[in-house]
C-alpha positions in Angstrom: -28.7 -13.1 5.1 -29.0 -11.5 1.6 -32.4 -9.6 3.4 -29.6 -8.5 5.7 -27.5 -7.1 3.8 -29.8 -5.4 1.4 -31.0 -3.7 4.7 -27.4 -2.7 5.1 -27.0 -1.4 1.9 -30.3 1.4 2.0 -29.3 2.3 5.4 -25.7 3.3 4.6 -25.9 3.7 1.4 -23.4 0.9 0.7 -22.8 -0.8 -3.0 -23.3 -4.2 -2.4 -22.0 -6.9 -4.4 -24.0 -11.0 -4.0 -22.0 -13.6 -5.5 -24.2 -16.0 -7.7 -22.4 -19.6 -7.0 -24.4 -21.9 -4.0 -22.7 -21.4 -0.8 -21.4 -24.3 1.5 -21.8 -21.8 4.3 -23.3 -18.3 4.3 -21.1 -15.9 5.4 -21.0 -12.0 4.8 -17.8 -9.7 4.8 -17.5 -5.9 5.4 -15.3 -3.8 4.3 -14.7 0.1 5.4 -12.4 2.0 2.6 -11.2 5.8 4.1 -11.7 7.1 0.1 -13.0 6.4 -2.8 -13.0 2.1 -4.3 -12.4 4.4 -7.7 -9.3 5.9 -6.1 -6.8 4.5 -8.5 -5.1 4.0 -5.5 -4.7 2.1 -2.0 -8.5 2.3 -1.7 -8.9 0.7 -5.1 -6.3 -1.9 -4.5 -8.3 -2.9 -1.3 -11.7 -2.9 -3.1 -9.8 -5.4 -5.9 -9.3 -7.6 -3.0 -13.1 -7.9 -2.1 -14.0 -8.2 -5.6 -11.3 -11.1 -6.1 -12.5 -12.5 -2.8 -16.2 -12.4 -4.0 -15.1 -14.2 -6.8 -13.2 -17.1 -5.4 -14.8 -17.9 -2.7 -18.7 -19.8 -3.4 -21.0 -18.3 -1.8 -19.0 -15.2 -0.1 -21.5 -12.0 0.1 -19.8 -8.9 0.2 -20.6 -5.0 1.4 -18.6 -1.9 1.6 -18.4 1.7 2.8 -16.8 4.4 1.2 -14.9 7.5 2.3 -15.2 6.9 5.8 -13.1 9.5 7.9 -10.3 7.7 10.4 -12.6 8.8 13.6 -15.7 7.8 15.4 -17.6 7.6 12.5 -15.9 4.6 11.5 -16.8 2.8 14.3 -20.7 3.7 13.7 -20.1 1.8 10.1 -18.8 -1.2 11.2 -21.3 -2.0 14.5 -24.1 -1.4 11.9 -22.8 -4.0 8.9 -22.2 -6.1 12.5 -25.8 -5.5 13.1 -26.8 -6.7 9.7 -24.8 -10.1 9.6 -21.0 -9.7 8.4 -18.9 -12.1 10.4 -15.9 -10.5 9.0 -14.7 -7.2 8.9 -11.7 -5.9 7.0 -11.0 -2.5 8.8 -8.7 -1.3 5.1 -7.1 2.2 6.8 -4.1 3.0 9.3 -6.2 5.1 11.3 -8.8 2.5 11.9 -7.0 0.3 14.1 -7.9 1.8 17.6 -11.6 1.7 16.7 -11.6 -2.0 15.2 -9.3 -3.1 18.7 -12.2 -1.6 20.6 -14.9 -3.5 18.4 -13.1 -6.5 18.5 -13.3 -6.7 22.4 -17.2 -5.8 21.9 -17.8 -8.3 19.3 -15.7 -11.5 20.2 -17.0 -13.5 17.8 -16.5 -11.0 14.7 -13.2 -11.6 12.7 -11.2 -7.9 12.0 -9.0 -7.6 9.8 -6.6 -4.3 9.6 -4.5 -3.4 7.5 -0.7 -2.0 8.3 -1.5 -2.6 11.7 0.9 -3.5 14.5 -1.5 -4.5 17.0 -3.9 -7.5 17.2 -6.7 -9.1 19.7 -7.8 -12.5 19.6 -10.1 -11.5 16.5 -8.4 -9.1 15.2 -5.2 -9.9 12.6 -3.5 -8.0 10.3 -1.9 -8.2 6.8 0.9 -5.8 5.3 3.1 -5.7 1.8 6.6 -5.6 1.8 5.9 -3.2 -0.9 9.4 -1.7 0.0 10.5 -4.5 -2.3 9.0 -3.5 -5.4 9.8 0.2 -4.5 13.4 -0.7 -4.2 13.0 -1.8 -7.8 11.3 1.1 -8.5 14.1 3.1 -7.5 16.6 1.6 -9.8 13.9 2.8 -12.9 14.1 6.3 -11.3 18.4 6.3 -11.2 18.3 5.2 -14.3 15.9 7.6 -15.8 16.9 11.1 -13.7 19.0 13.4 -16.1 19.7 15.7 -12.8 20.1 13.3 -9.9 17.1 14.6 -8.4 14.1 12.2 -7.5 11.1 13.7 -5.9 8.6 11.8 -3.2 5.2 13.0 -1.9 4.4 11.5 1.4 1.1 11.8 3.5 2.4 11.3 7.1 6.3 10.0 8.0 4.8 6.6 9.6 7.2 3.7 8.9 5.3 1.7 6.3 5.9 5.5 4.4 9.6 5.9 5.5 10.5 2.1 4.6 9.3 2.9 1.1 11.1 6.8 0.7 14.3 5.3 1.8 13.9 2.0 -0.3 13.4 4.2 -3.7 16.7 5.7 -2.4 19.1 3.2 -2.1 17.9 1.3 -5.5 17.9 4.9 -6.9 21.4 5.2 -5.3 22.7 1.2 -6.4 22.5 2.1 -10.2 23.3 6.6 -9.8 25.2 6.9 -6.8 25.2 10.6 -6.1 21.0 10.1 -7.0 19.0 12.0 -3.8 15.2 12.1 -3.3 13.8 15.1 -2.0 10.7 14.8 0.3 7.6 16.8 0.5 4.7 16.0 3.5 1.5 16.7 2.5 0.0 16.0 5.8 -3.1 14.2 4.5 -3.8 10.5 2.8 -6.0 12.3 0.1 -4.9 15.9 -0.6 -5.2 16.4 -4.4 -4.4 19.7 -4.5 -1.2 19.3 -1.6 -0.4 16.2 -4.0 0.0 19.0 -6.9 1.6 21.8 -5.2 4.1 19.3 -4.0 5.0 17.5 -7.4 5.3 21.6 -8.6 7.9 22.8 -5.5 9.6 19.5 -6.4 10.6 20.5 -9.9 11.0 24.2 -9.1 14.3 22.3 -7.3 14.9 20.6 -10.3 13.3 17.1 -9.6 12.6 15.4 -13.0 11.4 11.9 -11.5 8.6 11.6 -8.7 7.2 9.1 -7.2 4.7 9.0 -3.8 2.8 7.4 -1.1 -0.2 9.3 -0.8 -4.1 7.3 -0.9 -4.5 8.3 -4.3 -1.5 9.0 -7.1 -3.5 10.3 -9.6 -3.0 13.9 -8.8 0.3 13.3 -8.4 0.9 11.2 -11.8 -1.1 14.2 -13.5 1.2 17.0 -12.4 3.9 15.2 -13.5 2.3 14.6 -16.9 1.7 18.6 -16.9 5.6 19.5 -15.8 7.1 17.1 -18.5 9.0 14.6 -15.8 8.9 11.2 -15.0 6.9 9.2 -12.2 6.7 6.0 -10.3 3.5 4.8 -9.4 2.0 3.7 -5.7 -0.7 1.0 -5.2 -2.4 0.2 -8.4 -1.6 0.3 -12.1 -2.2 3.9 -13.2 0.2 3.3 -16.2 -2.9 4.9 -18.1 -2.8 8.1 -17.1 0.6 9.4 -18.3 1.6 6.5 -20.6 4.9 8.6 -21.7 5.9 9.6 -18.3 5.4 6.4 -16.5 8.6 4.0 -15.6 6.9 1.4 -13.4 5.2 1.3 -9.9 4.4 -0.5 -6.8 1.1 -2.8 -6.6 -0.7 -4.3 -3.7 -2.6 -7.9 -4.8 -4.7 -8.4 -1.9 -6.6 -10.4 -3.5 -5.1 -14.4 -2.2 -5.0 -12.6 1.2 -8.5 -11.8 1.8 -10.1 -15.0 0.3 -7.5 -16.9 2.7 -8.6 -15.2 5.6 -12.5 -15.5 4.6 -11.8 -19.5 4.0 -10.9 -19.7 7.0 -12.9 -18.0 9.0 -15.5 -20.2 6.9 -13.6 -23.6 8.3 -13.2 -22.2 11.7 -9.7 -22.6 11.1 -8.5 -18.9 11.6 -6.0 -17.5 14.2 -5.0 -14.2 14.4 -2.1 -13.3 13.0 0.4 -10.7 11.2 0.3 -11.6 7.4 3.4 -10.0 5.6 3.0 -10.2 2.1 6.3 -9.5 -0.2 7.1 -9.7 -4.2 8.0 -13.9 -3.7 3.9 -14.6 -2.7 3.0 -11.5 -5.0 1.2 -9.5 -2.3 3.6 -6.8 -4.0 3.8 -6.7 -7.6 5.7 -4.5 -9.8 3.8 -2.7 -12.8 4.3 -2.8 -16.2 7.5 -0.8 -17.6 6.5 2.2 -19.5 7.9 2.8 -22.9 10.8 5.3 -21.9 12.4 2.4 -19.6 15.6 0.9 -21.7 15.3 -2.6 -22.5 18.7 -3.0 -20.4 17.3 -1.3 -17.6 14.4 -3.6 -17.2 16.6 -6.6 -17.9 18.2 -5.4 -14.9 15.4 -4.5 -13.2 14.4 -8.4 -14.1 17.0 -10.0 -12.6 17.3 -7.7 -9.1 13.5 -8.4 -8.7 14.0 -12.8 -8.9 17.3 -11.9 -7.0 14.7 -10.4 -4.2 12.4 -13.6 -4.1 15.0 -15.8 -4.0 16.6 -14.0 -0.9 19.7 -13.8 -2.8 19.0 -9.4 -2.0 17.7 -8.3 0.7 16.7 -4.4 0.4 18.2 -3.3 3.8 21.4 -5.4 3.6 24.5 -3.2 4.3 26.5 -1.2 3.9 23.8 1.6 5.0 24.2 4.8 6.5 21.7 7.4 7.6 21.2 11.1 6.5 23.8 12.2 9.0 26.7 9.2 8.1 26.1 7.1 11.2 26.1 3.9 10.2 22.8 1.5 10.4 24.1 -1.4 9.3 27.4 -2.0 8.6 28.6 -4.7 5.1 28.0 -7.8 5.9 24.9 -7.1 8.2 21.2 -6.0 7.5 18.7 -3.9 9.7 16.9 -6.2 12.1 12.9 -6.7 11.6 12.0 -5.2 14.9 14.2 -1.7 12.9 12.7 -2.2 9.7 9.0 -2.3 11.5 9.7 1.1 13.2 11.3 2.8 11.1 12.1 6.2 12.3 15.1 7.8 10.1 15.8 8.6 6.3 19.0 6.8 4.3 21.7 9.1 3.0 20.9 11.1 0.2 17.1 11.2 1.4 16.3 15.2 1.8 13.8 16.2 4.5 12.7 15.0 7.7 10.9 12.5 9.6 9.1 14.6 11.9 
């Protein structure tokens, strides 16, 4: 196996990581990241998750592929780290899924793994973060922080794990600053750094003084906001570090316990495919540190909303909630049903822009 994968690794140029501990039983696991494991971003947050995995699990080996475009070329990637042994392969992007499905009906006895997705096969499940939880949270940093009522967002693509998270940063922006809006900019890429600044800049031409996005990779993003003097909220991984001053708090993905779970078993022969939502209550989605400029009674706040989440005493999309044009979604007393939260297809009042 290790012969294998060492193979694997010259031919594709692939970092490959060998845990040290015995194994019970050998087993290999591929993963195929659109960007950068550096990122500081969703692609970092994925390769976490392999490194935690090849950690916790004896005897785990581990292989990955960076910056691999969301077309044909991702398919190439996987059938070869197939070819060389892995029995599982965690397909990380949104654009992979109709090339893993495809695989997965070639390779029946290969475990996928996709991530976001919202189909399966057989052998192919998926795993998702709630992360509109912790960006609900987020959004009651940003009220609290905006001195003009204006909250920027930089969005790749309006899909609904994207919209779920715009419009949750507006109504926790909107439970603590009522007339609070967010203004939203398209960038019409997952890794755009120079879209990612000329966004954060058209944003506070308009007089946005908090930002936040969901974009592959923040860092551009936080770094503009550093330059303009205004706040930010962080997307997928702590990034606290690059604008210590400006930062309030952010959204993290742990997908760490996931992976390892699925791994173990696949190991035990125990696996079924499934659709594994992660939230803030089994810490899929964590919320980052507080940066200095948060108030101490803001994060008390903050505190208390968050175990008010877990304990399902608040649910994010519980009514009253009305959409951009006043029609309401769900009225007091009711919350949006799963199957509307999953396809999300509108903006919340007080969201600016459009979800075409």
């Amino acid at each position: 196996m290790k012969s294998r994968l060492l193979a694997l690794a010259a031919a594709l140029g692939l970092a490959t990581t060998l845990s040290a501990q015995p194994a019970l039983a050998d087993i290999a696991v591929g993963y195929v990241y659109v960007g950068a494991k550096t990122d500081g971003g969703y692609n970092e947050a994925q390769n976490a998750g392999r490194l935690y995995v090849q950690k916790d699990v004896p005897g785990v080996k581990t292989n990955f592929l960076e910056n691999v475009p969301e077309n044909a070329q991702v398919t190439q990637a996987m059938e070869r780290m197939i070819g060389a042994g892995d029995k599982i392969i965690f397909a990380t992007s949104y654009g992979y899924l109709s090339y893993a499905l495809e695989l997965a009906k070639k390779y029946p006895k290969v475990t996928f793994m996709h991530c976001y997705g919202d189909k399966r096969a057989a052998n192919l499940g998926t795993y998702s973060a709630e992360t509109y939880e912790a960006m609900y949270l987020a959004g009651i940093a940003a009220g609290k922080a905006t001195k003009t009522g204006k909250i920027g967002f930089v969005a790749a693509h309006p899909i609904p794990p994207v919209l779920q998270n715009i419009n949750a940063l507006a109504l926790g922006a909107q439970s603590v600053n009522p007339k609070a809006t967010v203004t939203v900019v398209y960038t019409g890429s997952w890794n755009d750094p120079a879209k990612d600044v000329a966004s954060v800049n058209a944003l506070v031409d308009q007089g946005v003084d908090v930002v936040a996005s969901h974009v592959d990779s923040p860092i551009p993003v936080i770094e503009a906001a550093k330059k303009r003097g205004i706040k930010v909220v962080g997307y997928h991984f702590n990034d606290m570090k690059f604008d210590p001053q400006g930062w309030l708090t952010g959204v993290v993905e742990n997908w760490g316990p996931v992976m390892a779970d699925v791994v173990k078993q696949v190991e035990a022969g125990t696996w079924k495919s499934e659709a594994i939502h992660g939230n803030l209550k089994s810490g899929t989605t964590q919320l980052a540190p507080f940066g200095p400029s948060v108030e101490a009674a803001t994060r008390t706040l903050i505190e208390a909303k968050k175990k008010e989440i877990e304990d399902g005493k608040l649910h994010v999309w519980a009514g009253p909630i009305e959409a951009q044009d006043g029609t309401v979604l769900a009225a007091k007393g009711q919350s949006l049903s799963p199957d509307k939260i999953a396809s999300m297809d509108f903006f919340v009042k007080g969201v600016i822009g459009n979800t075409k």
